[in-house]
C-alpha positions as CSV (number, residue, x, y, z in Angstrom):
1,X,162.0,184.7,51.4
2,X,159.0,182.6,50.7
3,X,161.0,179.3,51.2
4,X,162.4,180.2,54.5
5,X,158.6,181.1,55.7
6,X,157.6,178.0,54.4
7,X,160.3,175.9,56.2
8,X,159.6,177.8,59.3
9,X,156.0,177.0,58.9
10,X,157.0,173.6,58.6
11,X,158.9,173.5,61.9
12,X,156.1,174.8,63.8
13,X,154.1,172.2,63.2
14,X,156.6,169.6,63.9
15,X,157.0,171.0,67.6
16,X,152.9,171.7,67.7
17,X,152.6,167.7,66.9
18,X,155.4,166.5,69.0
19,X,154.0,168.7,72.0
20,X,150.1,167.0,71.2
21,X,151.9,163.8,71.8
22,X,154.0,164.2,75.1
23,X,150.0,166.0,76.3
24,X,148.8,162.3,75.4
25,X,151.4,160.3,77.4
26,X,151.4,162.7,80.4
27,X,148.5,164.7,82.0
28,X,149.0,168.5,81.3
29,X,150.3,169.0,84.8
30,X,153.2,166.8,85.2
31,X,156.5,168.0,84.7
32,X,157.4,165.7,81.9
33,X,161.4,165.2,83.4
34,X,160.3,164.5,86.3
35,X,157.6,161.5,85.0
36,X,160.2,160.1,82.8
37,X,162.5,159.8,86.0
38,X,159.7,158.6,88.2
39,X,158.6,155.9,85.4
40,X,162.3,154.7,84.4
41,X,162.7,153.4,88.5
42,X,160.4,150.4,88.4
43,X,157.6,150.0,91.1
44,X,157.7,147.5,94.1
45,X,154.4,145.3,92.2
46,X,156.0,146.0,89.3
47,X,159.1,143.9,90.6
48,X,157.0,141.7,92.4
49,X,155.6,140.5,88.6
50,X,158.9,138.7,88.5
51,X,158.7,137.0,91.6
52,X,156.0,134.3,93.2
53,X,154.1,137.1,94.8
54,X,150.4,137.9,94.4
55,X,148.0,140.8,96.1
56,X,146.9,140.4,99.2
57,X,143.6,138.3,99.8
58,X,140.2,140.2,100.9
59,X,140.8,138.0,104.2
60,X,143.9,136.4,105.4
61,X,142.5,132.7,105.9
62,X,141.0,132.7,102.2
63,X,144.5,131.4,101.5
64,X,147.9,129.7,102.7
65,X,151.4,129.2,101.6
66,X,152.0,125.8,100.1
67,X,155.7,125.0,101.1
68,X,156.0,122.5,97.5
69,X,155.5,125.5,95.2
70,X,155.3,129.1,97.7
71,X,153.5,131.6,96.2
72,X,153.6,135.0,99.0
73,X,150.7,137.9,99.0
74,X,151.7,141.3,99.2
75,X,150.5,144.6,100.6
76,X,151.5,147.8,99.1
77,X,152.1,151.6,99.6
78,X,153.6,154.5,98.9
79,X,154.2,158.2,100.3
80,X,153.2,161.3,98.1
81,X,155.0,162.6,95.3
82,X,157.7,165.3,96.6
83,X,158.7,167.9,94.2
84,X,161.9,170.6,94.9
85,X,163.6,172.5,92.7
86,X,164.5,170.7,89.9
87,X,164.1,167.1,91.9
88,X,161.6,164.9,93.0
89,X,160.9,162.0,94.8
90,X,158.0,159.3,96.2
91,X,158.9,156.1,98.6
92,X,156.7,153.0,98.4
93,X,157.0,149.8,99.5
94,X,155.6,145.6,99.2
95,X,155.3,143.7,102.1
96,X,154.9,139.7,102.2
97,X,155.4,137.1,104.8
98,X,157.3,133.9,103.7
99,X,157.3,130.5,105.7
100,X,160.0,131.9,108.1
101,X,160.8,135.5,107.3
102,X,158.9,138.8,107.1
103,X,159.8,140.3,104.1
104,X,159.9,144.6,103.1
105,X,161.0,145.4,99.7
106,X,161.5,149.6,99.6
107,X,161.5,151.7,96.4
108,X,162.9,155.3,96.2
109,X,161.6,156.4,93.0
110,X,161.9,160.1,91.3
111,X,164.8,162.0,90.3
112,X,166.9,162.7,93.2
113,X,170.7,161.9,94.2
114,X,170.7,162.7,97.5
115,X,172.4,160.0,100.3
116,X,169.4,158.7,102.0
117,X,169.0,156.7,105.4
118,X,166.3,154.2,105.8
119,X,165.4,152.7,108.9
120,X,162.5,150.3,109.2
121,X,161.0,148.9,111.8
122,X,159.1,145.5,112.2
123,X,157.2,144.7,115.7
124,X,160.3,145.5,118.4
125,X,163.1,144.7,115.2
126,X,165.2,147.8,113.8
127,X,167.1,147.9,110.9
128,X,169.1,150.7,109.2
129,X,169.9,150.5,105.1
130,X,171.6,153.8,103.1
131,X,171.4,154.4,99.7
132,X,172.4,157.0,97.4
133,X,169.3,158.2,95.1
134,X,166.9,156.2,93.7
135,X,166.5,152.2,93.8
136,X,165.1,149.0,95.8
137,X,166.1,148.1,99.2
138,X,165.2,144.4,100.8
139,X,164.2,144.5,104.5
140,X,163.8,140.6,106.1
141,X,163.0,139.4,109.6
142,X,162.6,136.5,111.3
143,X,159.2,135.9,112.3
144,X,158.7,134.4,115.6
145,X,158.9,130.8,115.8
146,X,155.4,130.2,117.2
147,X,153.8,132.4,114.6
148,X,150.3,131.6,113.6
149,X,148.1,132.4,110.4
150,X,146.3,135.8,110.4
151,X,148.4,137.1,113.5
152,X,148.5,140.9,113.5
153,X,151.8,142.2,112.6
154,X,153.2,145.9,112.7
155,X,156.0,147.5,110.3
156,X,157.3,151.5,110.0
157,X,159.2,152.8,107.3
158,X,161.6,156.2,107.7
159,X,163.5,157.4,105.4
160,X,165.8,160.5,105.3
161,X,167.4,162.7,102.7
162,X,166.4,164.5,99.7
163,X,164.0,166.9,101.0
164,X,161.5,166.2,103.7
165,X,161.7,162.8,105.8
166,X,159.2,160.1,104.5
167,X,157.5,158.1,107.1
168,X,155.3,154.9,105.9
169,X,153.1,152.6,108.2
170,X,151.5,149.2,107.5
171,X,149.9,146.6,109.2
172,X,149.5,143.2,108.1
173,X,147.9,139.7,108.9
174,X,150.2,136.9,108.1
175,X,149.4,134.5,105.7
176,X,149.7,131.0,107.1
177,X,150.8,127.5,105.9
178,X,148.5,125.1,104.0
179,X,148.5,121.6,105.9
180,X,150.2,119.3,104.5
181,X,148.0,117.3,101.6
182,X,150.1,114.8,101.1
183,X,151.5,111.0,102.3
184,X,154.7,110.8,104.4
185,X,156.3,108.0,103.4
186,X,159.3,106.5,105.7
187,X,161.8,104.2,104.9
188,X,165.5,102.9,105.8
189,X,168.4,103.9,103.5
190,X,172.1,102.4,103.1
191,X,174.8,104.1,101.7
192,X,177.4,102.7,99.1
193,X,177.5,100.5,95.9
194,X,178.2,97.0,97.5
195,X,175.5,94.9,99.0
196,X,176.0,93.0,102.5
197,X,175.5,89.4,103.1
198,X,172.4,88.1,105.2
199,X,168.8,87.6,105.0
200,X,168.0,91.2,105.4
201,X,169.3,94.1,103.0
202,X,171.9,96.3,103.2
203,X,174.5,97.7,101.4
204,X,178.2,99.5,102.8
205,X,180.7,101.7,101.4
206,X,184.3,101.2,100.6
207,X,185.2,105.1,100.2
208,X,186.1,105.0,96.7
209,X,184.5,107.7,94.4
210,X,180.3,108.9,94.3
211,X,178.1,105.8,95.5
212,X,174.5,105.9,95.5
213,X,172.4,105.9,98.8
214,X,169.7,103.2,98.8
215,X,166.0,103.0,100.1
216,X,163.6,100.3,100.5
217,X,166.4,98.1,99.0
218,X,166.3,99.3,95.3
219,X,165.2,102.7,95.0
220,X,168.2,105.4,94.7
221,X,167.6,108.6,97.0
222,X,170.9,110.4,96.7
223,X,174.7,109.9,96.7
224,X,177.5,109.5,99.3
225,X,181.1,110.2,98.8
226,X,184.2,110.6,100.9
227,X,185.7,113.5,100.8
228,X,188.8,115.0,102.8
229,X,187.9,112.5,105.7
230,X,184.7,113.4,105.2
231,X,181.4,111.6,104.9
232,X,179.1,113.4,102.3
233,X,175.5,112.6,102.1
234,X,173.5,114.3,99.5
235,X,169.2,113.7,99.9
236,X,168.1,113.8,96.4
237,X,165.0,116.5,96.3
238,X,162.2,115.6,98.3
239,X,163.8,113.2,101.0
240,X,164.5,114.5,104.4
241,X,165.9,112.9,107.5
242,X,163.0,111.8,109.7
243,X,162.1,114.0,112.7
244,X,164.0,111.4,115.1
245,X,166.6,111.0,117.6
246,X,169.3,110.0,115.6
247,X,168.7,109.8,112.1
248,X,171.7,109.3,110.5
249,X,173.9,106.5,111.7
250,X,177.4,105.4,111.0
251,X,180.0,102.3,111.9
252,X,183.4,102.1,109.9
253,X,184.8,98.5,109.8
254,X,188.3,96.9,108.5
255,X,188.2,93.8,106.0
256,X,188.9,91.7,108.8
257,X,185.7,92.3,110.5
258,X,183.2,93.3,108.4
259,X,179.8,91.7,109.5
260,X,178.6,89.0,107.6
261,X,174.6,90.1,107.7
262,X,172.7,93.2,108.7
263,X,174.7,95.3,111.8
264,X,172.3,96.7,114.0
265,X,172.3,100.4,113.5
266,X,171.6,101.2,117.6
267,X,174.8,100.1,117.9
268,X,176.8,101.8,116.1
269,X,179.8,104.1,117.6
270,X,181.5,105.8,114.6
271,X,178.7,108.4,114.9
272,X,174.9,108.9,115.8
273,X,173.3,112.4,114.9
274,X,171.5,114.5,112.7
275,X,174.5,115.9,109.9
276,X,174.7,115.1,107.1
277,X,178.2,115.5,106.8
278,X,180.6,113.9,109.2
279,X,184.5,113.7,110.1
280,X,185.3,109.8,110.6
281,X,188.4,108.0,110.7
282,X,189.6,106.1,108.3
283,X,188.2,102.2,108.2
284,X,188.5,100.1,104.7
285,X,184.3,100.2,104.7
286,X,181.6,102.0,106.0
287,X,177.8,101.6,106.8
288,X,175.7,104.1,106.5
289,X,172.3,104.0,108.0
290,X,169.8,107.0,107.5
291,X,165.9,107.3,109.0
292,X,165.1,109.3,106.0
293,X,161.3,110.3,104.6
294,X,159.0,111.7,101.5
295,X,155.8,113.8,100.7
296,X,154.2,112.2,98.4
């Protein structure tokens, strides 16, 4: 008898000391299932510790998005803990502009499993998302195309199911774009591996395999390639087409008339645009002219 006192003695301590622990991760009056579900569903920052997102500035003009290496800054919120039953949940949200889009990431934390409808709204822009229980939903829309930095924006968030509707409001300055700090640098390119006779540079294509796609004469900025009867021009990182007419200009040629110096490029007919891939015919060479340009 006295060894079955002792290991009940024993026992009663062991709950006594595991109980003294949960009251140190938990405060005394949180339903300790219910915290575990609400800290297994991760947070909007929490997620937003993964990404290139920061908090929100005291004022919107203290910073800007650099476009070489974006870093976003986020607002935050959340609804209040709702508790039925044997269930739970709390909504909460991150908001963020980027260069082009306005960005709402939505978290339904707690332990629920109910189908839920979320419909957010952003200025006069509705979208409806559905999702069964708990998770992260992405909301993005486009921001107007004459937006400007610290402009006054408005967003809603409603969600329904699992207990009482949720509704979530937030208003936001967007952050705006950090001038450019750096030297645009413009230059002529040619595509292919063959250089072109005449004073001037040049070089042309003869379709065969990946060439490389010349600037400034001797400096590689990409590749070309034909593929399918089409012209592929890949821009290494960096270079863009130059914010002209016609930046990209093609003539295919035969052997029997390929020029013997520098064509001019206005006068070109295969094509004259702004792709960057193109259908042409088939000709024995091409030249490939490009406007093209760097941030430097």
């Amino acid at each position: 008898m006295k060894k079955f006192y002792f290991v009940a003695m024993i026992l009663a301590l062991a709950v006594v000391f595991n109980a003294c622990q949960k009251d140190e991760m938990f405060p005394a009056d949180i339903d300790l299932k219910k915290a575990k579900a609400i800290t297994e569903n991760p947070s909007p920052m929490a997620l937003a510790l993964e990404a290139n997102l920061l908090d929100y500035p005291e004022f919107c003009d203290d910073v800007c998005i650099d476009l070489l290496s974006p870093v976003y800054y986020t607002i935050a919120g959340q609804s209040e803990l709702q508790t039925w039953g044997n269930q739970n949940k709390q909504i909460s949200y991150i908001a963020y502009n980027t260069e082009e889009k306005f960005v709402i990431l939505v978290t339904a934390s707690g332990d629920f499993n109910a189908d839920a409808t979320y419909t957010v709204s952003f200025e006069d822009e509705t979208t409806v998302k559905y999702l069964k229980g708990t998770g992260n939903i992405t909301f993005e829309f486009d921001l107007p195309l004459d937006w400007e930095a610290c402009q006054e924006v408005s967003f809603s968030i409603y969600q329904e199911g699992g207990s009482n509707p949720v509704t979530l409001e937030g208003d936001y300055a967007l952050i705006g774009i950090c001038e450019d700090t750096c030297e645009i640098r413009s230059e002529t390119a040619f595509g292919g591996g063959t250089p072109g006779a005449g004073n001037a540079w040049w070089f042309y294509f003869d379709g065969v395999d990946q060439q490389s796609l010349w600037a400034g004469q001797d400096e590689v900025i990409g590749t070309v390639e034909l593929i399918n009867g089409e012209l592929v021009i890949d821009l290494n990182s960096g270079w863009n087409l130059q914010d002209v007419n016609e930046p990209v200009k093609i003539q295919g040629y035969n052997s029997s008339d390929l020029p013997t110096s520098r064509p001019p490029a206005g006068q070109f007919s295969t094509y004259k645009g702004k792709e960057l891939t193109v259908a042409v015919n088939e000709f024995d060479y091409y030249v490939i002219h490009l406007d093209v340009e760097i941030c430097e």
